[in-house]
C-alpha positions in Angstrom: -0.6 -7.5 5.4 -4.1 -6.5 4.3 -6.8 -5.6 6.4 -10.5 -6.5 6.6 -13.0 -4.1 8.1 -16.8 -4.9 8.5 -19.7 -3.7 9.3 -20.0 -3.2 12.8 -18.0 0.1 13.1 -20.7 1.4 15.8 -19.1 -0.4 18.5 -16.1 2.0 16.9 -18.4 5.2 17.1 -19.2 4.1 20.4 -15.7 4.0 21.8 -14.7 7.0 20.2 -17.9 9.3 21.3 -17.6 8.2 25.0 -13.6 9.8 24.4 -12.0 6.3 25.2 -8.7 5.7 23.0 -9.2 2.8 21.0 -7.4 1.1 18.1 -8.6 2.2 14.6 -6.1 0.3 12.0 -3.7 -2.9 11.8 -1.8 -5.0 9.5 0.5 -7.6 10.0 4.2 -8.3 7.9 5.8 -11.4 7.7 7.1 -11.1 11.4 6.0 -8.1 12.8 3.0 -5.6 13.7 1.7 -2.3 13.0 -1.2 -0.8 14.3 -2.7 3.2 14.5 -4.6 4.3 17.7 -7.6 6.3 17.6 -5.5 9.6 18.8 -3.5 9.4 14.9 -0.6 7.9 16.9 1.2 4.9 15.6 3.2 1.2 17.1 4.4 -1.3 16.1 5.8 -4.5 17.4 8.0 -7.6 16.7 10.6 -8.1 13.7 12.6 -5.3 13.4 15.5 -6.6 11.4 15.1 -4.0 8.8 14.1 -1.3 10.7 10.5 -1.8 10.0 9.0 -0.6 13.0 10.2 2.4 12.6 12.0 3.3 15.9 15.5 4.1 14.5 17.4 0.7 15.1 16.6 -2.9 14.6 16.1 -4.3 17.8 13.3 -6.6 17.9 9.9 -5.8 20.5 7.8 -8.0 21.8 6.0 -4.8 23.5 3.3 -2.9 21.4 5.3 0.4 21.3 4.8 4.2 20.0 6.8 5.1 16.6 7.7 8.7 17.5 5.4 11.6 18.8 3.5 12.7 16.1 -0.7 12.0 15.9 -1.3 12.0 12.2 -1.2 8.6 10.9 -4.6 7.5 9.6 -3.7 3.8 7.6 -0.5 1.7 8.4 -0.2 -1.2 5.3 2.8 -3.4 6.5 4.7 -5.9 3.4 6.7 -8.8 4.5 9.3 -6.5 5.8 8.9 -2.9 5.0 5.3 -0.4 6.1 3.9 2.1 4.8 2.0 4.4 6.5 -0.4 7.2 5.3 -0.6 10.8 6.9 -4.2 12.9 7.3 -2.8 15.1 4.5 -2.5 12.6 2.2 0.9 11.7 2.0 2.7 8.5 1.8 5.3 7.6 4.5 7.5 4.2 4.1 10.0 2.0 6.6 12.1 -0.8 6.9 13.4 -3.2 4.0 14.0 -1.2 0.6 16.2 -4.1 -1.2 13.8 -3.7 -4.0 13.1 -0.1 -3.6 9.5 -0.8 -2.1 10.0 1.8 -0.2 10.0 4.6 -3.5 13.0 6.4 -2.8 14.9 5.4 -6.0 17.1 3.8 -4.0 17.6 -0.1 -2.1 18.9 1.5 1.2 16.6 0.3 4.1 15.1 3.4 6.3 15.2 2.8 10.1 12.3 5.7 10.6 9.8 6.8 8.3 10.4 8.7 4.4 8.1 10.6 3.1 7.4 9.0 -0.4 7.5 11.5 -3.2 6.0 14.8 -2.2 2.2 14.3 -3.6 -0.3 14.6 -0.7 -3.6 13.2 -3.0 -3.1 9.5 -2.1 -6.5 7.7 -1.2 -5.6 3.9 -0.9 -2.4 1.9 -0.6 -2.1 -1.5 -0.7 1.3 -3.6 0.1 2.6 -6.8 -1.0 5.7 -8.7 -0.2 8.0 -6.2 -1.5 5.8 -4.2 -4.5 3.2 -1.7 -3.5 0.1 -0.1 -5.2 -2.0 2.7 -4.4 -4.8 4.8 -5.9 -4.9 8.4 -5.8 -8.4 10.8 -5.3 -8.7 11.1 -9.0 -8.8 7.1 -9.1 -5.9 6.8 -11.2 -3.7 3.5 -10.2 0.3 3.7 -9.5 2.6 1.4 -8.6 6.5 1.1 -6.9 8.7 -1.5 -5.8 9.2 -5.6 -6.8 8.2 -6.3 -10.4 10.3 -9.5 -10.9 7.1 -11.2 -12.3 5.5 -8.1 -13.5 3.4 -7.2 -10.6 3.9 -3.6 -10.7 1.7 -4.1 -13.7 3.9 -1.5 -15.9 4.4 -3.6 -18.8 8.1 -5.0 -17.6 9.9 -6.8 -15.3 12.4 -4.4 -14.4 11.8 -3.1 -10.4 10.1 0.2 -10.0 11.8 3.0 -7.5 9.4 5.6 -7.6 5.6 5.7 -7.9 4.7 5.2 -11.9 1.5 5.6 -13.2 -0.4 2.3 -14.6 -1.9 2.9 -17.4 -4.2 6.3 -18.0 -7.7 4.8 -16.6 -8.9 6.9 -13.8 -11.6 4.6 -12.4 -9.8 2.3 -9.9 -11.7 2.1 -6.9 -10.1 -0.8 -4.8 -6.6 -3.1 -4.6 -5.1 -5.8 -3.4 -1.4 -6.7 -3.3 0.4 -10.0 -2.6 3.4 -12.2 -3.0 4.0 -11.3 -6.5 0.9 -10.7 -8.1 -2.1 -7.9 -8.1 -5.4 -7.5 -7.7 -8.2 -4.6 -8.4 -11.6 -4.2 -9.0 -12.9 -0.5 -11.6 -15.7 1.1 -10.8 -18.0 -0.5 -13.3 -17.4 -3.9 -10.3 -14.9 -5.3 -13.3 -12.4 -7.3 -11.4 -8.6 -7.1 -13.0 -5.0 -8.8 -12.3 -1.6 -9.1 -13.3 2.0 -10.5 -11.9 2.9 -14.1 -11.0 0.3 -16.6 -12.1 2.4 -20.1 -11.5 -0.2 -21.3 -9.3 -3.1 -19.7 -11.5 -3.5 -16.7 -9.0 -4.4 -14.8 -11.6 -7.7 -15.8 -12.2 -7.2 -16.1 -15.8 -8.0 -19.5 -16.9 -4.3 -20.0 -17.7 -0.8 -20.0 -15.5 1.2 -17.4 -17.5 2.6 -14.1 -15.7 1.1 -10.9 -17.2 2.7 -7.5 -16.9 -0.2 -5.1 -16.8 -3.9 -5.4 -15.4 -5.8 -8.2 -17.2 -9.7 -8.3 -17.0 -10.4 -11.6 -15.1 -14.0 -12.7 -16.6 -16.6 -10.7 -17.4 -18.8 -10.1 -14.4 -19.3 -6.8 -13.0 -20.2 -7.4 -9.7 -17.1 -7.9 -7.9 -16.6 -5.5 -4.9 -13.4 -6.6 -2.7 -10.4 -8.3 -3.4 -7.7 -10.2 -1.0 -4.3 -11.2 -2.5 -2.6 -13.7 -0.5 0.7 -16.0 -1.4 0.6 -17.0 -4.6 -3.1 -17.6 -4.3 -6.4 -14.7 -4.4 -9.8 -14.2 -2.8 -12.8 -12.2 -4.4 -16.7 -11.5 -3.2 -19.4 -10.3 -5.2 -21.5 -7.8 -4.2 -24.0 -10.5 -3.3 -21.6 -11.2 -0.8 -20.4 -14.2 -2.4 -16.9 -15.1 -2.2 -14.3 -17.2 -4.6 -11.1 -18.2 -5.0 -8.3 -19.1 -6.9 -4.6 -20.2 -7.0 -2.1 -22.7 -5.1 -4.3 -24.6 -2.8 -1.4 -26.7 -1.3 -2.7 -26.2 2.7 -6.3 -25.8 1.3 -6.0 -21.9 1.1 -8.8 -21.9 -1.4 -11.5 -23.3 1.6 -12.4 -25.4 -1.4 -12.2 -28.6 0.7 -9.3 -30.3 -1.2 -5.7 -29.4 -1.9 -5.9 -28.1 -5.9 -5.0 -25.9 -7.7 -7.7 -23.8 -9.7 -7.0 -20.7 -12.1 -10.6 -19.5 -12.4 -12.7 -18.1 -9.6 -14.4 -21.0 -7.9 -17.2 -20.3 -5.8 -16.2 -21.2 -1.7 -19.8 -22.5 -0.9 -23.1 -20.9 -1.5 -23.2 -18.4 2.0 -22.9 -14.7 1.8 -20.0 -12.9 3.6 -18.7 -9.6 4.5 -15.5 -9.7 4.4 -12.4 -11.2 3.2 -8.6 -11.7 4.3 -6.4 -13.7 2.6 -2.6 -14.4 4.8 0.5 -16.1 3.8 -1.3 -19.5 3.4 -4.3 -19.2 5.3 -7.3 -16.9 4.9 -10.6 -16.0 6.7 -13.7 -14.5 6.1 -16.2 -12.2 8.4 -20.0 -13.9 8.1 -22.8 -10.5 8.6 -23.1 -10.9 12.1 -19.6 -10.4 12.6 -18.3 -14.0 13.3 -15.0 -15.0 12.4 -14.0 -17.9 10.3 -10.6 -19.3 9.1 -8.8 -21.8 6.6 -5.6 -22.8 5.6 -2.7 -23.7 6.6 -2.7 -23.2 10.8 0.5 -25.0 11.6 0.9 -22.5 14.1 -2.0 -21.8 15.4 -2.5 -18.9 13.1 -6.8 -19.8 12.5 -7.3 -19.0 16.2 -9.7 -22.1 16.4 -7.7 -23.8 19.2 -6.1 -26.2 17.7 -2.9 -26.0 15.2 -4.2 -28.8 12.7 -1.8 -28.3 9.7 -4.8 -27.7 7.1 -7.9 -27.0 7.0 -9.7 -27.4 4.0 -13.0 -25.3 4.2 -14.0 -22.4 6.3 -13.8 -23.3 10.1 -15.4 -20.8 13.1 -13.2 -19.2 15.1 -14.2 -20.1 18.8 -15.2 -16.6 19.6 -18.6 -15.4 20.4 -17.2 -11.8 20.4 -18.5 -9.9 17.2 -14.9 -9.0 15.4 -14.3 -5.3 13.7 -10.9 -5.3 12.0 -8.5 -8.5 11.0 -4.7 -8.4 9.6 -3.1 -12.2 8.4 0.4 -12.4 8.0 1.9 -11.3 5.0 4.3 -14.2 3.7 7.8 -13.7 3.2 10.3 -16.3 1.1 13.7 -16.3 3.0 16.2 -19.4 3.0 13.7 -21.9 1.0 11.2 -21.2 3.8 8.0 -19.1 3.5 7.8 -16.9 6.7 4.5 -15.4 8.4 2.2 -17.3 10.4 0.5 -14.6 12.9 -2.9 -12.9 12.6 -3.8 -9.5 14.6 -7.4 -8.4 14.9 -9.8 -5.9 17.1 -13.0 -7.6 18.2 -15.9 -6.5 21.0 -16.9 -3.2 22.3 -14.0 -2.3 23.6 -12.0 -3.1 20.6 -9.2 -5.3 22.4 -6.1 -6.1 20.0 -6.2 -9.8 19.8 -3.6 -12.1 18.3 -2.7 -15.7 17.5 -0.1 -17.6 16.0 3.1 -18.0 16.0 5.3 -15.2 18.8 8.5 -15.8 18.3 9.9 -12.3 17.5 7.2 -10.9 19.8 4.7 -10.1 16.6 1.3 -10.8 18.8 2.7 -8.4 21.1 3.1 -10.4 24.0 6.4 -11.7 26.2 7.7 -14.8 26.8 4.8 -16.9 24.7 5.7 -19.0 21.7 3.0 -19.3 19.9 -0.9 -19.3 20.4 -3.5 -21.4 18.6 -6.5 -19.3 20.1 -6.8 -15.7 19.9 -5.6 -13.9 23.2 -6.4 -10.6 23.7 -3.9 -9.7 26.4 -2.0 -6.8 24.3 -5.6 -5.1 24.5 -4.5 -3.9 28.0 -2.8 -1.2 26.6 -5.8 0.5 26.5 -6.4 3.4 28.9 -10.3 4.8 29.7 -9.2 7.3 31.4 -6.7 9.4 28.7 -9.4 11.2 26.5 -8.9 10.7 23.0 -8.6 13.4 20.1 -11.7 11.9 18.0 -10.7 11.9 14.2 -13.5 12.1 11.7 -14.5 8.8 10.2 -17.1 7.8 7.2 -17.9 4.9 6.1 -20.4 3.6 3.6 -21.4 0.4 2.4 -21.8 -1.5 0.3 -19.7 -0.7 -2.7 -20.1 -1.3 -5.6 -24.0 -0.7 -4.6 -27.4 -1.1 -6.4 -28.7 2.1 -4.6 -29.4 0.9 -0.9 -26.0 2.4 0.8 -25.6 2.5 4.4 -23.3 5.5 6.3 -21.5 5.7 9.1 -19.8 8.4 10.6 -18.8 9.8 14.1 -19.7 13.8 13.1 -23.3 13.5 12.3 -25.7 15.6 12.5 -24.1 16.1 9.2 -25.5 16.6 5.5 -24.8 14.0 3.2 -24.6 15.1 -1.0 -23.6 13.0 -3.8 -21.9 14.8 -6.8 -21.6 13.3 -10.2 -18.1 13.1 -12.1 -19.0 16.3 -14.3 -19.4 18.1 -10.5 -23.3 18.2 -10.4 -25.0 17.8 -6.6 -27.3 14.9 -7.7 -28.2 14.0 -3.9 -28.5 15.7 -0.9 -30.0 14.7 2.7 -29.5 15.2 6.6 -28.6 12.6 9.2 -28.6 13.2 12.4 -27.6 9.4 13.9 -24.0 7.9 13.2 -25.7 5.3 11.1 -28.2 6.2 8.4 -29.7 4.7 4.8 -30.1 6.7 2.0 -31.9 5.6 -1.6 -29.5 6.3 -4.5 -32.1 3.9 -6.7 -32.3 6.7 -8.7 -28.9 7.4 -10.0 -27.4 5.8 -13.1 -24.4 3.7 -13.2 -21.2 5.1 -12.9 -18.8 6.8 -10.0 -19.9 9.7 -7.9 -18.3 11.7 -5.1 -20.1 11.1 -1.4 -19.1 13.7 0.9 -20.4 14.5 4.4 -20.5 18.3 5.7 -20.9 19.7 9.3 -20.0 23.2 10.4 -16.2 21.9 11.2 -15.6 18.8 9.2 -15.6 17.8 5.5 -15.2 14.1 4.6 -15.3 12.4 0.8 -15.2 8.9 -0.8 -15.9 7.6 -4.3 -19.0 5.4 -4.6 -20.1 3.2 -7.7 -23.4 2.6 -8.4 -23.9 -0.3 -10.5 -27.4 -1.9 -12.3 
């Protein structure tokens, strides 16, 4: 499903600079596992049943393995049984389950290796839920493809989508969140906005009626990350604040009971980093990098050693390893059941794949277990310090939405560092030499601006929204 990435990418820099291959992305489906190395290349393990992992046939793998030659994959996004996959030139690649033409080829025929999606190359973000998909493109407009049965494509209807449609005309989406059949995004003046399924009062709206395009959810302006999990939603403020809303069955919500809410409600008063939410479970990533879980854990999913069916508020992980990137299962609804119970993350220096949960199409990546109920890190292995690695550029900066204090990092400094305004005027400009570095954007008004960095070989860009 989603993925969570936090703040201590300088044990990424690290790996990468010293030219050790590491893993850079993952996300998990319902049963199975995608993950891109820090050479562009890209593998995936477990399910295969619709050709998801992309190696031409549908035999499952419990073996993390390569998805053709090619080293230009830069984000893998994996639904319950289909991926997409984004290429360094911007283009959008699907694979796997297409029965509700998530994969955009205005078709339902499943693809047993990747299609190219369309023929635009200015993609930015994708996000992948169960079977609908969303994505932003670089001039921050929102589009949408794939399952719409309760509206989630956010088009107005409830008619499925087969090709990328623009939502709306806006052009100030800045980040998204897709789940079991609903949406979530945040604009970049930190407004936080939903649509699709609301049974379980996902939504966020006060109410438990579906909606068909994007819905303003409050009116705060501080929001600055979303999670969409099954049938039930995570948020944090840029105070680092985090809420939640929805079906609370396995206490999904960390709300320390089993209701249902359909307003954001607070999840205690601490201030986190990041935020995941799974099938039926969901963790969060405290400052310092320490991992904690809640939910439904059944199998072992929460990676706190036990598999207690429920737990009700967020629980530590027993890791003392800081963690850097985290993928929970997306959920899947097949024969009355709801599917997808692993969870995939990197953690530590070295940035070992670890994995917990349940095994039993070989999704963790590792033979002949069942199912784990603390994270192993066995598939890390795979990992070789002696094959250099082709070091991709990276940039980073955090946080966003910001007040004016944002933090870089990249692995091409020295670089220089400008901010351009929306009308195309430099309004900012400064050197760094170290791979992380402050700069004061105090100064600036409100609004989105374009941060690039600039060395005598590499050119890198993101959006940033200041806020007051």
């Amino acid at each position: 499903m989603k993925k969570t990435i936090q703040t201590f990418c300088f044990f990424l820099f690290t790996t990468l600079l010293h030219g050790q291959l590491s893993w850079t992305d993952l996300s998990t489906g319902a049963q199975f596992t995608a993950a891109i190395r820090s050479d562009s290349t890209l593998w995936t393990w477990g399910f295969n049943g619709n050709g998801q992992l992309g190696q031409g046939n549908t035999i499952a793998l419990d073996e993390i393995t390569q998805v053709g030659t090619e080293n230009v994959w830069i984000d893998a996004e994996a639904g319950a049984a289909h991926l997409l996959i984004k290429r360094e030139d911007g283009s959008i690649w699907g694979v796997g389950g297409n029965g509700v033409s998530q994969l955009g080829q205005g078709n339902n025929e499943d693809a047993l290796l990747p299609l190219q999606i369309g023929d635009d190359t200015d993609w930015e973000k994708i996000a992948v839920g169960q079977g609908h998909n969303l994505a932003i493109k670089t001039d921050g407009t929102l589009w949408s493809w794939g399952f719409n049965f309760n509206g989630q494509c956010g088009n107005g209807t409830t008619t499925d989508v087969v090709e990328p449609i623009q939502i709306g005309e806006d052009s100030d989406w800045v980040s998204i969140s897709a789940g079991g059949g609903h949406s979530l995004a945040i604009k970049a003046d930190g407004t936080l906005w939903s649509w699709g399924a609301n049974v379980t009062g996902q939504l966020g709206i006060g109410n438990n009626t579906d909606v068909t395009a994007p819905t303003q959810v409050g009116e705060d302006t501080d929001w600055s990350e979303v999670s969409a999990g099954f049938e039930f939603s995570l948020f944090r403020k840029s105070n680092g604040l985090i809420y939640s809303c929805g079906f609370n069955a396995n206490g999904q919500l960390g709300l320390g009971d089993n209701l249902n809410v359909n307003e954001p409600t607070p999840i205690g008063d601490e201030s986190w980093a990041n935020i995941e939410a799974g099938s039926s479970y969901a963790f969060a990533l405290s400052p310092e990098g320490e991992l904690f879980g809640w939910g439904f854990n059944g199998f072992g999913q929460l990676g706190i050693g036990s598999s207690d069916s429920n737990v009700l508020t967020p629980s530590a992980v027993a890791s003392e390893t800081p963690w850097n990137l985290l993928s929970a299962s997306e959920g899947l609804v097949a024969a009355g059941g709801l599917f997808g119970y692993h969870t995939v993350g990197l953690k530590g220096q070295n940035l070992e794949i670890c994995g917990s949960g349940l095994n039993d199409q070989g999704q963790l990546g590792l033979e002949g277990v069942g199912s784990l109920s603390e994270f192993s890190c066995e598939a890390g292995i795979l990992l070789s310090a002696s094959v250099p690695a082709i070091i991709q550029p990276k940039l980073k900066f955090y946080p966003s939405p910001s007040s004016g204090n944002v933090t870089i990092e990249s692995n091409i400094a020295p670089a220089l560092v400008y901010v351009v305004d929306m009308t195309g005027r430099m309004v900012f400009q400064k050197e760094i030499s170290v791979p992380i570095a402050d700069i004061n954007l105090h100064f600036l008004p409100a609004g989105l601006y374009n941060l690039t960095l600039v060395n005598d070989k590499v050119r890198l860009s993101e959006k940033i929204v200041i806020t007051r």
